[in-house]
C-alpha positions in Angstrom: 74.8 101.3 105.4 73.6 100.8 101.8 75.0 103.0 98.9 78.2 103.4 101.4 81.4 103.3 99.2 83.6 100.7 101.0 87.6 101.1 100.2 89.0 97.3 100.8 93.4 97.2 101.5 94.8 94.2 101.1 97.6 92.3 99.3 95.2 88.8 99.0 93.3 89.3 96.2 91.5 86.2 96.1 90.4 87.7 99.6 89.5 90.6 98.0 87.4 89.3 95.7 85.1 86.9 98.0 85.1 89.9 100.5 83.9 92.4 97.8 81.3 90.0 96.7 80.1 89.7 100.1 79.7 93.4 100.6 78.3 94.1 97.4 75.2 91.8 98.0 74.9 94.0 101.1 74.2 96.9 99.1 78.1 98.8 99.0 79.8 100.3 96.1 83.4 98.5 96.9 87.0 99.8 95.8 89.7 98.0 96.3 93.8 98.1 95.8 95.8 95.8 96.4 99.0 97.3 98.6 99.7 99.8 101.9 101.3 102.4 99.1 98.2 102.3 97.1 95.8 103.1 100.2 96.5 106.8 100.6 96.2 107.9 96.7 92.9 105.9 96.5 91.4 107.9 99.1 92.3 111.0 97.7 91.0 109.8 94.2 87.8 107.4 95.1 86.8 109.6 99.0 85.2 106.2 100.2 82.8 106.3 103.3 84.8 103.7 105.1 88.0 102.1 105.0 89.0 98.1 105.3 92.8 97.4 106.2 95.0 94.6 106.0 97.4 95.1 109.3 99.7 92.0 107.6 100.9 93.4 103.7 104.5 94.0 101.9 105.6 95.5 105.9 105.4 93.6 109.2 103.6 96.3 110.4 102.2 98.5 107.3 98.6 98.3 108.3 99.4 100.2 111.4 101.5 102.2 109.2 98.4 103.3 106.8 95.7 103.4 109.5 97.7 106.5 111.1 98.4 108.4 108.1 94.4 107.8 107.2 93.9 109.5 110.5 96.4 112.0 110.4 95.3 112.9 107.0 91.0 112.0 107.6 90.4 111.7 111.1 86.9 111.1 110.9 87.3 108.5 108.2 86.2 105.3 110.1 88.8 102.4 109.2 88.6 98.6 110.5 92.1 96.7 110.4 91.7 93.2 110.0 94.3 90.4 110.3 94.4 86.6 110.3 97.1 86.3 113.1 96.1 85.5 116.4 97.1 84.5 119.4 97.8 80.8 117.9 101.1 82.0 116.2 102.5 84.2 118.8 101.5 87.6 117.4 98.2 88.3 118.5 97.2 91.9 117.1 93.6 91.9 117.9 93.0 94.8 120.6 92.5 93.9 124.3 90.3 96.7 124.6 89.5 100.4 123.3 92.7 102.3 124.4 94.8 99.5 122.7 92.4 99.9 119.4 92.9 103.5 119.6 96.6 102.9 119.3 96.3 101.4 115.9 94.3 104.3 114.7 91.4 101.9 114.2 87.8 102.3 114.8 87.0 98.5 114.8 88.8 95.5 114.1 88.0 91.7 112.7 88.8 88.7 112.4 90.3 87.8 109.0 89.2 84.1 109.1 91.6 81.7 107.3 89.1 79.3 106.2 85.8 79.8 104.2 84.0 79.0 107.6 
Protein backbone atom coordinates (compact mmCIF):
# COMPACT_ATOMS: atom_id res chain seq x y z
CA UNK A 1 0.00 0.00 0.00
CA UNK A 2 2.92 2.37 -0.15
CA UNK A 3 2.73 5.77 -2.11
CA UNK A 4 -1.27 5.28 -1.41
CA UNK A 5 -2.69 8.84 -0.57
CA UNK A 6 -4.69 8.28 2.65
CA UNK A 7 -7.53 11.09 3.39
CA UNK A 8 -7.93 11.05 7.43
CA UNK A 9 -11.83 12.77 8.80
CA UNK A 10 -11.87 13.65 12.06
CA UNK A 11 -12.63 16.51 14.49
CA UNK A 12 -9.52 15.26 17.16
CA UNK A 13 -6.67 16.64 15.80
CA UNK A 14 -4.32 15.57 18.28
CA UNK A 15 -5.62 12.11 16.90
CA UNK A 16 -4.90 13.23 13.66
CA UNK A 17 -1.69 13.95 14.20
CA UNK A 18 -0.33 10.62 16.02
CA UNK A 19 -2.54 8.75 13.35
CA UNK A 20 -0.86 10.59 10.42
CA UNK A 21 2.50 10.01 11.88
CA UNK A 22 1.80 6.40 12.15
CA UNK A 23 0.78 6.09 8.55
CA UNK A 24 3.45 8.09 7.18
CA UNK A 25 6.24 5.77 8.48
CA UNK A 26 4.19 3.16 6.62
CA UNK A 27 4.96 4.68 3.47
CA UNK A 28 1.33 6.95 2.75
CA UNK A 29 1.07 10.41 1.59
CA UNK A 30 -1.68 11.55 4.29
CA UNK A 31 -4.36 14.44 3.95
CA UNK A 32 -6.36 15.30 6.57
CA UNK A 33 -9.39 17.93 7.53
CA UNK A 34 -10.66 18.24 10.38
CA UNK A 35 -14.77 18.24 10.03
CA UNK A 36 -17.77 15.89 8.10
CA UNK A 37 -18.28 19.36 5.87
CA UNK A 38 -14.80 19.37 4.87
CA UNK A 39 -14.69 15.60 3.75
CA UNK A 40 -16.55 15.93 0.41
CA UNK A 41 -14.53 19.12 -1.04
CA UNK A 42 -11.29 17.39 -0.07
CA UNK A 43 -11.98 14.57 -2.18
CA UNK A 44 -12.86 16.46 -5.05
CA UNK A 45 -9.65 18.66 -4.52
CA UNK A 46 -6.90 16.00 -3.06
CA UNK A 47 -8.71 12.36 -5.14
CA UNK A 48 -7.12 10.22 -2.20
CA UNK A 49 -6.78 6.37 -2.66
CA UNK A 50 -8.59 5.72 0.51
CA UNK A 51 -10.68 7.33 2.93
CA UNK A 52 -10.49 7.35 7.13
CA UNK A 53 -13.81 8.52 8.93
CA UNK A 54 -14.64 9.66 12.12
CA UNK A 55 -18.46 8.10 12.73
CA UNK A 56 -18.53 10.53 16.10
CA UNK A 57 -17.82 14.56 14.78
CA UNK A 58 -19.94 18.04 15.01
CA UNK A 59 -23.34 15.33 14.28
CA UNK A 60 -24.41 12.31 16.33
CA UNK A 61 -24.36 10.55 13.35
CA UNK A 62 -22.18 12.62 10.61
CA UNK A 63 -19.80 9.82 9.84
CA UNK A 64 -22.64 7.74 8.61
CA UNK A 65 -23.70 10.84 7.02
CA UNK A 66 -20.28 11.40 4.90
CA UNK A 67 -19.60 7.67 4.32
CA UNK A 68 -22.92 7.62 2.04
CA UNK A 69 -22.44 10.63 0.19
CA UNK A 70 -18.62 9.30 -0.52
CA UNK A 71 -20.42 6.34 -1.96
CA UNK A 72 -23.05 7.90 -3.63
CA UNK A 73 -20.65 10.29 -5.14
CA UNK A 74 -17.31 7.45 -5.42
CA UNK A 75 -18.51 4.16 -5.04
CA UNK A 76 -15.42 2.41 -5.37
CA UNK A 77 -13.58 4.69 -3.05
CA UNK A 78 -12.80 2.33 -0.15
CA UNK A 79 -13.62 4.25 3.29
CA UNK A 80 -12.96 2.75 6.94
CA UNK A 81 -15.23 4.47 9.77
CA UNK A 82 -13.71 4.40 12.93
CA UNK A 83 -15.20 5.29 16.37
CA UNK A 84 -14.10 5.04 20.08
CA UNK A 85 -17.65 4.11 21.32
CA UNK A 86 -18.36 0.67 22.14
CA UNK A 87 -20.41 -1.36 23.67
CA UNK A 88 -19.20 0.03 27.25
CA UNK A 89 -21.29 3.29 26.84
CA UNK A 90 -24.36 1.99 25.44
CA UNK A 91 -23.82 2.92 21.70
CA UNK A 92 -22.01 0.24 20.22
CA UNK A 93 -21.43 1.20 16.43
CA UNK A 94 -19.00 -1.43 15.42
CA UNK A 95 -20.72 -3.79 12.75
CA UNK A 96 -22.00 -7.24 13.87
CA UNK A 97 -21.19 -8.44 10.55
CA UNK A 98 -20.95 -7.54 6.66
CA UNK A 99 -24.64 -6.64 5.89
CA UNK A 100 -24.65 -4.26 8.98
CA UNK A 101 -21.09 -2.67 7.65
CA UNK A 102 -22.64 -2.38 4.34
CA UNK A 103 -25.27 -0.23 5.95
CA UNK A 104 -22.87 2.38 6.94
CA UNK A 105 -21.41 2.56 3.52
CA UNK A 106 -18.17 1.29 4.95
CA UNK A 107 -15.70 -1.06 3.61
CA UNK A 108 -13.95 -1.78 6.97
CA UNK A 109 -14.19 -0.40 10.34
CA UNK A 110 -11.72 0.11 13.58
CA UNK A 111 -11.33 0.54 16.68
CA UNK A 112 -10.49 4.12 17.60
CA UNK A 113 -8.61 3.24 20.89
CA UNK A 114 -8.92 5.79 23.62
CA UNK A 115 -5.57 5.23 25.17
CA UNK A 116 -2.05 5.25 23.55
CA UNK A 117 -2.18 1.33 24.09
Amino acid sequence: MAGKHVLIVDDDIEFVKLYSLFLKNSGLEISAVYSAGEALGAIEELSPDIVVLDVMMEHFDSGFNVSKSIKEKHADLPVILMTAIGEETGMDFKPKDDSERELMHADAFLDKEASPE
